[in-house]
Backbone and ligand atoms as CSV (ligand in chain L), in Angstrom:
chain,resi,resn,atom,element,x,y,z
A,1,UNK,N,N,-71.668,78.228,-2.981
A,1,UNK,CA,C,-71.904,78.573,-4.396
A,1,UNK,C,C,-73.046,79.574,-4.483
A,2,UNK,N,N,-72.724,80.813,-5.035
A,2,UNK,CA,C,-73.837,81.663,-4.966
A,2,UNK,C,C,-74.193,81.570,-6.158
A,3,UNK,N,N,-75.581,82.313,-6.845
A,3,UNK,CA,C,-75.810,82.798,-7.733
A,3,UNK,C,C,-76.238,81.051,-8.570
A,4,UNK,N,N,-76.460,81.403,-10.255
A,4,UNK,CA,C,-76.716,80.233,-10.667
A,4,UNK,C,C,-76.157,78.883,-11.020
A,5,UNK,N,N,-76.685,78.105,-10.823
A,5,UNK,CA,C,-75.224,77.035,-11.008
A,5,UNK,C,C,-75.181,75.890,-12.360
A,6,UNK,N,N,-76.008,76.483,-12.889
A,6,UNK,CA,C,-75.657,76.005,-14.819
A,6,UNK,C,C,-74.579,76.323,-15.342
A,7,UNK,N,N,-73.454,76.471,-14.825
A,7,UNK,CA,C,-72.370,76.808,-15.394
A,7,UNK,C,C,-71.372,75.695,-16.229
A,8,UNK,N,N,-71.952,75.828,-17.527
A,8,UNK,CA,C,-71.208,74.168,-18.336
A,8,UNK,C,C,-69.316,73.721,-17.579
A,9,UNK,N,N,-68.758,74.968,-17.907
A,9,UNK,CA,C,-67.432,75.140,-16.925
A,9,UNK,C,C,-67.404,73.863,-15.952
A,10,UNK,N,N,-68.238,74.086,-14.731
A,10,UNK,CA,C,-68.840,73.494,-13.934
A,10,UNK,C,C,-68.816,72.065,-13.782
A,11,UNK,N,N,-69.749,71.679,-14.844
A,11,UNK,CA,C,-70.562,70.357,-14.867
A,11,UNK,C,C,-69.122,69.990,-15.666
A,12,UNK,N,N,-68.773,70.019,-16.430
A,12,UNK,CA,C,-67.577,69.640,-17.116
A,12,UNK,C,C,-66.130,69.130,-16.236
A,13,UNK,N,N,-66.004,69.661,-15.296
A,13,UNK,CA,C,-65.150,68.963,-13.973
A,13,UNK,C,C,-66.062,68.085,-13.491
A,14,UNK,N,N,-67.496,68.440,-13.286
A,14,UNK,CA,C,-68.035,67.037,-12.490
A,14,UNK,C,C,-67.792,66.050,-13.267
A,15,UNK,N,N,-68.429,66.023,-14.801
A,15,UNK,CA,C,-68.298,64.912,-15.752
A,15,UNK,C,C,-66.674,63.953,-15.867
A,16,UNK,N,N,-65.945,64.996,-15.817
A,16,UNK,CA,C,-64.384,64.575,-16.136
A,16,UNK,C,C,-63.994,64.015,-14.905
A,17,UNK,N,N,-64.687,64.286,-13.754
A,17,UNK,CA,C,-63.909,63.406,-12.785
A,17,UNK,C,C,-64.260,61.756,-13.034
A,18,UNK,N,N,-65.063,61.366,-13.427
A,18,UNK,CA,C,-65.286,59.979,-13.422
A,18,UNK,C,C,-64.306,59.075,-14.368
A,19,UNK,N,N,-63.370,60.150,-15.422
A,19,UNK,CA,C,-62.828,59.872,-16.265
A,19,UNK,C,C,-62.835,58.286,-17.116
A,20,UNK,N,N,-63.991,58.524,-17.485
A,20,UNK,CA,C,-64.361,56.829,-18.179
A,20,UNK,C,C,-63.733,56.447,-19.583
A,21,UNK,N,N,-63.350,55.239,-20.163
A,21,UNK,CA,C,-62.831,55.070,-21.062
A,21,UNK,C,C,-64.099,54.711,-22.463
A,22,UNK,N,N,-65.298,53.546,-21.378
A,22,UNK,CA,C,-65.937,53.766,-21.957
A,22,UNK,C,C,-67.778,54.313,-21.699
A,23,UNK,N,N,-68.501,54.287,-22.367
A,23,UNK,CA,C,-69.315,55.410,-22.359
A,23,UNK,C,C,-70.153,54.685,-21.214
A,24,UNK,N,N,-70.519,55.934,-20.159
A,24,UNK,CA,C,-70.990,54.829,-18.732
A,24,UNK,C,C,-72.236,54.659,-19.269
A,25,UNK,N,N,-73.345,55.245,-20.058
A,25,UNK,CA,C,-74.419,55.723,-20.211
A,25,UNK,C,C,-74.997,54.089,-21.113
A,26,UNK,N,N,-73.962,53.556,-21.740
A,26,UNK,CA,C,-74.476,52.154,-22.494
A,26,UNK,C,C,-74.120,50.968,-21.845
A,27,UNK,N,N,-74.466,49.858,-21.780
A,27,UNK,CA,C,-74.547,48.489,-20.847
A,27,UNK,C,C,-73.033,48.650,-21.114
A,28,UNK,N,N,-72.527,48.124,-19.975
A,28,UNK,CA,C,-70.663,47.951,-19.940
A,28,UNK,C,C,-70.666,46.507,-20.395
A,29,UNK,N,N,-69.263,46.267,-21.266
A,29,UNK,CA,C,-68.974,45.028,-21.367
A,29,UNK,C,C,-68.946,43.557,-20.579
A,30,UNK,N,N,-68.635,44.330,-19.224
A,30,UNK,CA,C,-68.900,43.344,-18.062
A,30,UNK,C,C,-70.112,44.073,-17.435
A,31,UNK,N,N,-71.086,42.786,-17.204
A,31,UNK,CA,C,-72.674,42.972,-16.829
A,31,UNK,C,C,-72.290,43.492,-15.339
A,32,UNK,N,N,-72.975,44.922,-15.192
A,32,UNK,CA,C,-73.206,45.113,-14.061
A,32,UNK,C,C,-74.638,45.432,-13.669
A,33,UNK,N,N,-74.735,45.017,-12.403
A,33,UNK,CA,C,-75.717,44.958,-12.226
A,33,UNK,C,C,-76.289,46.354,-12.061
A,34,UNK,N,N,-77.879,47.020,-11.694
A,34,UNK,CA,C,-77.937,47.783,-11.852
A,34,UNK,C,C,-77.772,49.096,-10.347
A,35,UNK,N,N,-77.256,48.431,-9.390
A,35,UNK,CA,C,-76.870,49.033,-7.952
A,35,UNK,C,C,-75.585,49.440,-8.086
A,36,UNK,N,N,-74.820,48.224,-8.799
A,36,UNK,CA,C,-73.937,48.906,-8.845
A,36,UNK,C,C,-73.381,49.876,-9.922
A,37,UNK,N,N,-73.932,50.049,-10.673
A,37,UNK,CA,C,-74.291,51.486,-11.966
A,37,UNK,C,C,-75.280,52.471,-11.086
A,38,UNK,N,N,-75.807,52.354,-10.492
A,38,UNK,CA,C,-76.505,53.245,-9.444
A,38,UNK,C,C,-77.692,53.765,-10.026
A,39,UNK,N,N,-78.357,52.406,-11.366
A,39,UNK,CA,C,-79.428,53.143,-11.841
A,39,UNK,C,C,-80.268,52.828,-10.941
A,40,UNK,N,N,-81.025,53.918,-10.867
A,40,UNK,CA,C,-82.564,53.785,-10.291
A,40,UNK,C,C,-84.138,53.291,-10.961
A,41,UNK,N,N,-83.910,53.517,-12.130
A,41,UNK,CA,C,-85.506,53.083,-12.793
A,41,UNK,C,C,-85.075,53.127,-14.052
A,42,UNK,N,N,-85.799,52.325,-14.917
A,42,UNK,CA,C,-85.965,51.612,-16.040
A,42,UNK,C,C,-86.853,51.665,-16.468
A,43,UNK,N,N,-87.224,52.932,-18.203
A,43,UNK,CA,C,-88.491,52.603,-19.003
A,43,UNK,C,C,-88.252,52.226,-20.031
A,44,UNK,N,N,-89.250,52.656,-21.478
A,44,UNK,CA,C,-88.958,51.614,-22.012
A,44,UNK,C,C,-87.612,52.122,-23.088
A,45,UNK,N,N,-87.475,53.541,-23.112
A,45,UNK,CA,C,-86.448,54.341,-23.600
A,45,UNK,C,C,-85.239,55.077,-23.140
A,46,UNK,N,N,-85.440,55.215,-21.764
A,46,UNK,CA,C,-84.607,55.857,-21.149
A,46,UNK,C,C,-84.597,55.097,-19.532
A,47,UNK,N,N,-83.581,55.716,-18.555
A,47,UNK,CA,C,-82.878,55.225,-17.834
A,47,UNK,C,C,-82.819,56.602,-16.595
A,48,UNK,N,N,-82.843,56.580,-15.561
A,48,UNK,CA,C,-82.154,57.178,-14.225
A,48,UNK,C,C,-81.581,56.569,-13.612
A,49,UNK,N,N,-80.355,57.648,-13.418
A,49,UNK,CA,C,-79.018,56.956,-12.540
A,49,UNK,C,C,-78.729,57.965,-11.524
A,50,UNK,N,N,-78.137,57.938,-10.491
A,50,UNK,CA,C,-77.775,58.605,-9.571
A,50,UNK,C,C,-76.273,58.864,-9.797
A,51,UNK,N,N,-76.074,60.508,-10.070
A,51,UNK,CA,C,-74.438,60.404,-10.153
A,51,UNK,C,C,-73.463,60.129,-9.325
A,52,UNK,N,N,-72.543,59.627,-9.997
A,52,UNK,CA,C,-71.317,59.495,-8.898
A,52,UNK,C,C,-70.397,60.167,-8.659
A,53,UNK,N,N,-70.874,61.473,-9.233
A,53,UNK,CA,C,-70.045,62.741,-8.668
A,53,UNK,C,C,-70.883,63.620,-8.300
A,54,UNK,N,N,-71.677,63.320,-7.355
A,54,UNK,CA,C,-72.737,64.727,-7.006
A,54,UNK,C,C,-72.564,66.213,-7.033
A,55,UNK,N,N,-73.118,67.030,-8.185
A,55,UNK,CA,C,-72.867,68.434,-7.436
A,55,UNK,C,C,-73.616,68.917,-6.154
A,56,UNK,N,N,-75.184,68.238,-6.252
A,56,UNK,CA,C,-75.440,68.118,-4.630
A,56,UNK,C,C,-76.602,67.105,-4.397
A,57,UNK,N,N,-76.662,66.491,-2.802
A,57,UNK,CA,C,-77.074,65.277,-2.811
A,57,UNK,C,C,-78.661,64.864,-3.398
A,58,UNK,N,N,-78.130,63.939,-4.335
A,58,UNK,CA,C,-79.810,63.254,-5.242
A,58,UNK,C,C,-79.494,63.518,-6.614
A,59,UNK,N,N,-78.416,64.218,-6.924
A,59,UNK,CA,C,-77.696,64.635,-8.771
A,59,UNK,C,C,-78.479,63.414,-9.067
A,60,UNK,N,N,-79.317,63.677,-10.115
A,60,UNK,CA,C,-79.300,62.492,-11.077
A,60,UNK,C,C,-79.282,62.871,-12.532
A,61,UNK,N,N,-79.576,61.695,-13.108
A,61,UNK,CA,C,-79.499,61.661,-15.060
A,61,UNK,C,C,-79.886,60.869,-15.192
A,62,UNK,N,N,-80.813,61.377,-16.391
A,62,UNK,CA,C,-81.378,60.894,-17.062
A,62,UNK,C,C,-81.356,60.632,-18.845
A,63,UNK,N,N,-81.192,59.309,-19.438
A,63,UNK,CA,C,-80.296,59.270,-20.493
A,63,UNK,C,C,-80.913,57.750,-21.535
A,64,UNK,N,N,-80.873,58.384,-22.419
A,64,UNK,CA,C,-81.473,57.530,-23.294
A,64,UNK,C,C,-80.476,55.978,-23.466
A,65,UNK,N,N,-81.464,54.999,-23.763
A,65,UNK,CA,C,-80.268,53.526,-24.411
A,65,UNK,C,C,-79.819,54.209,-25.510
A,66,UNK,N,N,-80.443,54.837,-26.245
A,66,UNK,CA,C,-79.572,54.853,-27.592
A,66,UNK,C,C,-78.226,55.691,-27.607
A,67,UNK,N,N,-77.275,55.408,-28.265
A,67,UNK,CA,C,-76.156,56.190,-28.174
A,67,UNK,C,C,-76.058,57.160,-28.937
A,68,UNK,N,N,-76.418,58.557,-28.783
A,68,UNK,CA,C,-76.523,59.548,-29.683
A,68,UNK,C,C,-76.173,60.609,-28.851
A,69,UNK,N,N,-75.576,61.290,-29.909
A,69,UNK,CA,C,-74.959,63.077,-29.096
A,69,UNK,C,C,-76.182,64.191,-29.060
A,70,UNK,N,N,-77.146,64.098,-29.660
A,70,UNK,CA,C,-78.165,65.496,-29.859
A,70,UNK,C,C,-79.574,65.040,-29.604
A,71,UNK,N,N,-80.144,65.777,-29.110
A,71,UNK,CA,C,-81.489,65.342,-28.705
A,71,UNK,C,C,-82.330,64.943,-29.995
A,72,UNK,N,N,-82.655,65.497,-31.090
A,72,UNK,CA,C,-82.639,65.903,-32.255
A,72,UNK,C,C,-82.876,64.761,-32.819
A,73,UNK,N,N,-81.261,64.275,-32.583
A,73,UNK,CA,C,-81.214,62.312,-33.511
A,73,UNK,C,C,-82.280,61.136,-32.483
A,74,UNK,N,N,-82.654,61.280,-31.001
A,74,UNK,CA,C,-83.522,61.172,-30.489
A,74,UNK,C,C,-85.188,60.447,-31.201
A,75,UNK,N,N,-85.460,59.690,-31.561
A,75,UNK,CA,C,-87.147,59.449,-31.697
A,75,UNK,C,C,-88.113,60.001,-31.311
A,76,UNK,N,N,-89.452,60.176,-31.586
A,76,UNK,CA,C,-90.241,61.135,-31.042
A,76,UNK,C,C,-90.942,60.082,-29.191
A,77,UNK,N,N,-90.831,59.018,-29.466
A,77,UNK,CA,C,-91.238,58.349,-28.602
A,77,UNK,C,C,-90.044,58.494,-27.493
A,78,UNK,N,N,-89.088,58.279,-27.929
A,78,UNK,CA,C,-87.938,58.546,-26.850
A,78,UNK,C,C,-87.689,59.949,-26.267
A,79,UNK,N,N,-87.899,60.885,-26.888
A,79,UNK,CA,C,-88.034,62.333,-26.508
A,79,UNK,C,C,-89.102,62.297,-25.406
A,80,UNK,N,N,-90.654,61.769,-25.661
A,80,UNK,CA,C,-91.422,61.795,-24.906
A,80,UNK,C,C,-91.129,61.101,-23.104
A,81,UNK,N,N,-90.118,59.930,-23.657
A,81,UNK,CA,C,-90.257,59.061,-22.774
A,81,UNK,C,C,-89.066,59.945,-21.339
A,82,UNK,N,N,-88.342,60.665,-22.844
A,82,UNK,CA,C,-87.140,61.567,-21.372
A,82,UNK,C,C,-87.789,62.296,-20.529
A,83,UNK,N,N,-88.634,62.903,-21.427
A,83,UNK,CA,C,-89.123,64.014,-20.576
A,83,UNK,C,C,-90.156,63.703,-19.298
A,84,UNK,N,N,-90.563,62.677,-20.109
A,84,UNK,CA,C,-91.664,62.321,-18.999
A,84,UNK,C,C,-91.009,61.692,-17.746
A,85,UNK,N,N,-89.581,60.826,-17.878
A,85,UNK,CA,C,-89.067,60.683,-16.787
A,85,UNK,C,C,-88.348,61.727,-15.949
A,86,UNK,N,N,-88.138,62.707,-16.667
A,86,UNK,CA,C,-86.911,64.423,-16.075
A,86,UNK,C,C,-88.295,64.505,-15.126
A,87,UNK,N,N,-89.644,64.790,-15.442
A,87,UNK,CA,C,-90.419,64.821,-14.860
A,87,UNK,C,C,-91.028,64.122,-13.614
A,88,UNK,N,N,-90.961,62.982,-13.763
A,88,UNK,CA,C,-91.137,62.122,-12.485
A,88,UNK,C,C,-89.788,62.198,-11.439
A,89,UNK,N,N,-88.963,62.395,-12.278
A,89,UNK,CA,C,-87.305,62.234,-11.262
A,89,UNK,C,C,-87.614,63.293,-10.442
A,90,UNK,N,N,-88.046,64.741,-10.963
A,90,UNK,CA,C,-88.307,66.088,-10.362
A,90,UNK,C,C,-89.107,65.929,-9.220
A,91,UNK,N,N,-90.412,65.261,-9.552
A,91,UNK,CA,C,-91.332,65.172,-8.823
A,91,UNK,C,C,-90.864,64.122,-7.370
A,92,UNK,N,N,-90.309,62.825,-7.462
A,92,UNK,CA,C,-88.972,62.345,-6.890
A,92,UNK,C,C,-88.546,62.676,-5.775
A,93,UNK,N,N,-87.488,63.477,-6.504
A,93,UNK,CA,C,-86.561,64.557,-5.656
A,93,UNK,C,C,-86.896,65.497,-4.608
A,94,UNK,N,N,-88.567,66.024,-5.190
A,94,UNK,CA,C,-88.788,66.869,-4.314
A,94,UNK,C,C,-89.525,66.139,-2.987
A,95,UNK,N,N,-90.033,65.123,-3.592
A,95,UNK,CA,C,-90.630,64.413,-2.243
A,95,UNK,C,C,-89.434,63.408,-1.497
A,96,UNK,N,N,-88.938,63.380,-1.880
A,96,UNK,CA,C,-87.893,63.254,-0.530
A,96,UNK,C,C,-86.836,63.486,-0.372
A,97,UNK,N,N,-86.336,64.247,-1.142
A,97,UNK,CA,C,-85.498,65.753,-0.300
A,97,UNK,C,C,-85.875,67.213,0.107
A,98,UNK,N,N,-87.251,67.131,-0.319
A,98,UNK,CA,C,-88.061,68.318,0.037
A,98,UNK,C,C,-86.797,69.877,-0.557
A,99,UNK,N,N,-86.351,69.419,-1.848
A,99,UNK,CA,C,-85.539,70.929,-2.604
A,99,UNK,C,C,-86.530,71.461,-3.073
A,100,UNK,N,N,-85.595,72.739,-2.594
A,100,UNK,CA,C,-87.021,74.121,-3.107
A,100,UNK,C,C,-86.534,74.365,-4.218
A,101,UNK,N,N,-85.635,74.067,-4.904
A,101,UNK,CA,C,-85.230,74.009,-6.306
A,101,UNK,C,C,-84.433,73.000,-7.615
A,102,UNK,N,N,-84.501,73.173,-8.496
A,102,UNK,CA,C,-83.753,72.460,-9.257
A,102,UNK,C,C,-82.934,72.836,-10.375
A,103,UNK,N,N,-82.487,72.519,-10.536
A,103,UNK,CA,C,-81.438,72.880,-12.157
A,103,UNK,C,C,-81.346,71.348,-13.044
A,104,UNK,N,N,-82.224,71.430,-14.026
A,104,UNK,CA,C,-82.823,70.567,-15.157
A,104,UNK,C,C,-81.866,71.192,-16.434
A,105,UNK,N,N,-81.426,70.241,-16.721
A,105,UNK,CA,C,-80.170,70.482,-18.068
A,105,UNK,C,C,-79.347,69.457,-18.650
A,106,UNK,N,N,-79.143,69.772,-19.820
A,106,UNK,CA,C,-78.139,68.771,-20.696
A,106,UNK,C,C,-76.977,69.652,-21.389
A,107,UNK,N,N,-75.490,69.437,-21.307
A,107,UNK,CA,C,-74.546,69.733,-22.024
A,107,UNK,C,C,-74.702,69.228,-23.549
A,108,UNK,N,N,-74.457,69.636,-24.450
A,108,UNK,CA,C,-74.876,69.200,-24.925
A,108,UNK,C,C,-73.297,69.691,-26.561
A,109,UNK,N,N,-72.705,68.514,-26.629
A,109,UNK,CA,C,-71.231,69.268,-27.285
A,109,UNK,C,C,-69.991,69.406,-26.374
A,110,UNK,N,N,-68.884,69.582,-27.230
A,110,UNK,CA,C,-67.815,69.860,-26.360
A,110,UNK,C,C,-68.100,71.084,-26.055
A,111,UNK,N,N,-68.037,71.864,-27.195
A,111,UNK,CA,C,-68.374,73.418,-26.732
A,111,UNK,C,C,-69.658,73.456,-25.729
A,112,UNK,N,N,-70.448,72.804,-25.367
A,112,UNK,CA,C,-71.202,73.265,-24.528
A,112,UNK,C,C,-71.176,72.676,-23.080
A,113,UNK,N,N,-69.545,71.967,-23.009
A,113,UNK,CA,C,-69.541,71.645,-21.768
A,113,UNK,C,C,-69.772,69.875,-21.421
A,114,UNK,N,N,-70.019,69.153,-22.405
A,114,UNK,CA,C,-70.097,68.139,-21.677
A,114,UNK,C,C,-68.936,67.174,-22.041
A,115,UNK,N,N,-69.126,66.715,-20.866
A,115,UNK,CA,C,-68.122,65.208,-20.772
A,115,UNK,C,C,-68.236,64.135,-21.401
A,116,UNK,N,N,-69.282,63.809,-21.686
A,116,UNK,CA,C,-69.536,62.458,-22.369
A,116,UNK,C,C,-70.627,63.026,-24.022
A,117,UNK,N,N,-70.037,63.795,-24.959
A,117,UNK,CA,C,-70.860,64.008,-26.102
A,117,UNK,C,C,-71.398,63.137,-26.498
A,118,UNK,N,N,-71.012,61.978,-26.784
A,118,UNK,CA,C,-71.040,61.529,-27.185
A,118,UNK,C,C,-73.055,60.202,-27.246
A,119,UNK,N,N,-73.280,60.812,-26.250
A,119,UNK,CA,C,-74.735,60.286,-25.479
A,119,UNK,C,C,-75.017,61.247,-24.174
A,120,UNK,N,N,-76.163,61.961,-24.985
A,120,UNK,CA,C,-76.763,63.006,-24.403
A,120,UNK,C,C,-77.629,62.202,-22.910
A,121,UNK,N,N,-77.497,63.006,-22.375
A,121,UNK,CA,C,-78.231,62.993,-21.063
A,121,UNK,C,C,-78.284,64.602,-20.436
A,122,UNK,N,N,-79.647,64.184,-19.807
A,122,UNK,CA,C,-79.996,64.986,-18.683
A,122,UNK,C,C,-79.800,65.071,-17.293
A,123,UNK,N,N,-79.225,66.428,-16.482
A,123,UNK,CA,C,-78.900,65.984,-15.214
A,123,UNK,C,C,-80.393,67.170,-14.777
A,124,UNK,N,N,-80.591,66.361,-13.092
A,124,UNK,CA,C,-81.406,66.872,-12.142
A,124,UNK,C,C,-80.298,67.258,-10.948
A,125,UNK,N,N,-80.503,68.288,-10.922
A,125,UNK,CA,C,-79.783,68.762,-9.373
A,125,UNK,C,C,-80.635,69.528,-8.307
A,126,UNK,N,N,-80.700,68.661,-7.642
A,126,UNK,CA,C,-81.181,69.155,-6.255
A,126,UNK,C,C,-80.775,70.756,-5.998
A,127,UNK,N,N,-81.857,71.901,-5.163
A,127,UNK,CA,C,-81.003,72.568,-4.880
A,127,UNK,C,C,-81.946,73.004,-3.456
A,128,UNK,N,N,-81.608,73.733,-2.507
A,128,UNK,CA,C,-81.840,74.770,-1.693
A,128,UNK,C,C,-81.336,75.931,-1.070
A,129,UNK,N,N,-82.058,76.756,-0.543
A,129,UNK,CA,C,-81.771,78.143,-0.517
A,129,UNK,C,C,-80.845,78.420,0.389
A,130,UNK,N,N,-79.812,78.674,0.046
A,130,UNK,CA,C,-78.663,78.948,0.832
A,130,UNK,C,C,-77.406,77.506,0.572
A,131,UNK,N,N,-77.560,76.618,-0.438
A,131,UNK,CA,C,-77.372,75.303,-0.639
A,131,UNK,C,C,-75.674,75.477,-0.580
A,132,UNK,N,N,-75.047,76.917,-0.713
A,132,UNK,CA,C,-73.414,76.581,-0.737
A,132,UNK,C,C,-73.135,75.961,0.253
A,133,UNK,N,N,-73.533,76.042,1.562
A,133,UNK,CA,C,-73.161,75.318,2.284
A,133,UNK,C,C,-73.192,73.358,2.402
A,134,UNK,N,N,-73.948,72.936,1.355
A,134,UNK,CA,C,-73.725,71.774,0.958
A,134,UNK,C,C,-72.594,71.165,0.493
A,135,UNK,N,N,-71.911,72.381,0.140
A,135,UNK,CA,C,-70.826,72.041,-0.792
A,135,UNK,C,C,-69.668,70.652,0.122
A,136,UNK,N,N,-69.579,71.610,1.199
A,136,UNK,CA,C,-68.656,70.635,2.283
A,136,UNK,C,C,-69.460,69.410,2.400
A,137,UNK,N,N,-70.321,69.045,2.799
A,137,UNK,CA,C,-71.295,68.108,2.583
A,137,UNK,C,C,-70.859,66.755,1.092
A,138,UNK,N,N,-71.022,67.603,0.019
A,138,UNK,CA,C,-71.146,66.792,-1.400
A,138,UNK,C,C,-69.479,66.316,-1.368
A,139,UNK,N,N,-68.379,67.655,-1.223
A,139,UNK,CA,C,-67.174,66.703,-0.802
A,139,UNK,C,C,-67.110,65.511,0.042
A,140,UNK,N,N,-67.524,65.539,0.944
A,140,UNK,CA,C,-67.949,63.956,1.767
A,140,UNK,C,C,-68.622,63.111,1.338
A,141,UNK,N,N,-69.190,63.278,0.148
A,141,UNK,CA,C,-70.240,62.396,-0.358
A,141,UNK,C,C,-69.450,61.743,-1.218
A,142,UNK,N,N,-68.537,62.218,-2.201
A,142,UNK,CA,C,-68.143,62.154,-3.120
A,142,UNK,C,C,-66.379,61.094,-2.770
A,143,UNK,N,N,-66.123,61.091,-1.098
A,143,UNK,CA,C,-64.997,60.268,-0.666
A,143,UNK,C,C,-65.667,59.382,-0.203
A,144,UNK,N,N,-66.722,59.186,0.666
A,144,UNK,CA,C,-67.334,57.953,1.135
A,144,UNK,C,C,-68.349,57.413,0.616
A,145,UNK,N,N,-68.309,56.892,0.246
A,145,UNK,CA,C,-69.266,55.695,-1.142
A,145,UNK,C,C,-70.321,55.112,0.115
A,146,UNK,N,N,-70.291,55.213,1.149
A,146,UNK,CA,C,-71.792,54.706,1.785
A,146,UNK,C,C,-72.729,55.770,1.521
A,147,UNK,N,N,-72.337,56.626,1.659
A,147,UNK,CA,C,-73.683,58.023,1.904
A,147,UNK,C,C,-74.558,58.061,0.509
A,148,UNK,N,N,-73.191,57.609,-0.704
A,148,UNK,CA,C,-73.907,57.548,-1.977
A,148,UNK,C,C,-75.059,56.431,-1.736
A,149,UNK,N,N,-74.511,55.684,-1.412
A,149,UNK,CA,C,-75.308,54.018,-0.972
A,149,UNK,C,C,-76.833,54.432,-0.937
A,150,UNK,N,N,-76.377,55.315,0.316
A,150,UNK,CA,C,-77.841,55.705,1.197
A,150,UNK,C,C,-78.655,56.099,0.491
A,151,UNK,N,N,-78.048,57.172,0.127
A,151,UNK,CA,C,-79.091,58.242,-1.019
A,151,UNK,C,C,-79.638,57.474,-2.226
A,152,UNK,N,N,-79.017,55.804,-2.788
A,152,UNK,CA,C,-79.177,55.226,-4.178
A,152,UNK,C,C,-79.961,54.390,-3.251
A,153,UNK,N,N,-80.409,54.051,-1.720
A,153,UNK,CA,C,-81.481,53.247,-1.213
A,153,UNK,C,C,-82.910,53.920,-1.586
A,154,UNK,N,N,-82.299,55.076,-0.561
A,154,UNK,CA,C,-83.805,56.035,-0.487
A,154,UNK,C,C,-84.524,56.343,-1.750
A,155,UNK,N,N,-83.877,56.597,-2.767
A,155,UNK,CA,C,-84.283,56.934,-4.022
A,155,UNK,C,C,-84.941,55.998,-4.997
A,156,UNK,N,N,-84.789,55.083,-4.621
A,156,UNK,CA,C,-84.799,53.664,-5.070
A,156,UNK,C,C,-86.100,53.642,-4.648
A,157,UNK,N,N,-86.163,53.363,-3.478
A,157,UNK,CA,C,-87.448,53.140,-2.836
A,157,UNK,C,C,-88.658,54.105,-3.391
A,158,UNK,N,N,-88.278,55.249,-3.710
A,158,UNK,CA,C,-88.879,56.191,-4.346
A,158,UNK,C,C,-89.451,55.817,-5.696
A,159,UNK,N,N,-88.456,55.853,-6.184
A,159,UNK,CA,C,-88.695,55.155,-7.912
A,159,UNK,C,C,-89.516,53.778,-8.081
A,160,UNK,N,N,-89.718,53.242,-7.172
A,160,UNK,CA,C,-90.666,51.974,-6.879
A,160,UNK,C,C,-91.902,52.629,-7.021
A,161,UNK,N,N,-92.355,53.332,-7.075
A,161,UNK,CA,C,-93.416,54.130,-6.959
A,161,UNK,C,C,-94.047,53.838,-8.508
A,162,UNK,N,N,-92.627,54.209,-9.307
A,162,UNK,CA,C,-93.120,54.269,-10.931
A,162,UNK,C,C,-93.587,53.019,-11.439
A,163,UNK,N,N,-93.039,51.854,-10.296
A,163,UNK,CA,C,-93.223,50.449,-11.452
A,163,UNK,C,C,-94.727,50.210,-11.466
L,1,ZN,ZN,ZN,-73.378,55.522,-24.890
């Protein structure tokens, strides 16, 4: 993948592959626990999860409890609380995947690409220089559910940091 990779286009196949009925982003009807939702940390407004469609390895999101489409309808305390976690996730990511970059973003609308309007979230994507070659990589990630495992250990362990 050359060049930039905010391309809503894009994220809009990642989103649609999970093809959910209902919204993954709010507690599911049947309690799951939180490993197996692949969240990583818990504040008092918002949530990180590790995606389960990586565009590359460590994708995460970050996403409010409340169920709302626009940042906007958002609280001022909950706004604070996203950002401040987009922020720690960043900080995160870079310490232990050592990416020399990131792509920080929310779809936000159909027209703007996202899959789930319906409850805004933020994704973190890992990146590095020369990273197309991950691509073959994230396909393997994305058929074998251990590697996700791995990466929802390590990260984990990471996010322990915040409690
Ligand atoms: Zn929701």
């Amino acid at each position: 993948m050359e060049g930039p990779l905010w391309a809503p286009w894009r994220m809009q196949y990642i989103e649609a592959g999970s093809e959910p009925r209902a919204c993954i982003f709010c507690e599911p009807s049947e309690p799951l626990s939180d490993a197996q939702r692949l969240v990583l940390h818990r504040s008092e407004h918002v949530f990180v999860l590790l995606n389960r469609f990586p565009y590359s390895p460590g994708h995460l999101m970050v996403a409010p409890y409340a169920h709302v489409g626009l940042v906007e309808e958002l609280d001022t305390e909950t706004q604070r609380d996203l950002m401040a976690r987009i922020s720690d996730s960043a900080r995160l990511l870079r310490a232990q995947y050592d990416c020399e970059g990131l792509n920080i973003g929310a779809n936000i609308g159909r027209a703007g690409g996202a899959g789930f309007e319906a409850h805004v979230h933020f994704h973190l994507v890992p990146r590095w220089s020369g990273d197309h070659n991950f691509m073959t990589v994230v396909g393997e990630i994305r058929v074998i559910p251990k590697h996700l495992e791995k990466i929802y250990e390590e990260l984990l362990e990471r996010f322990q940091e915040l409690a």
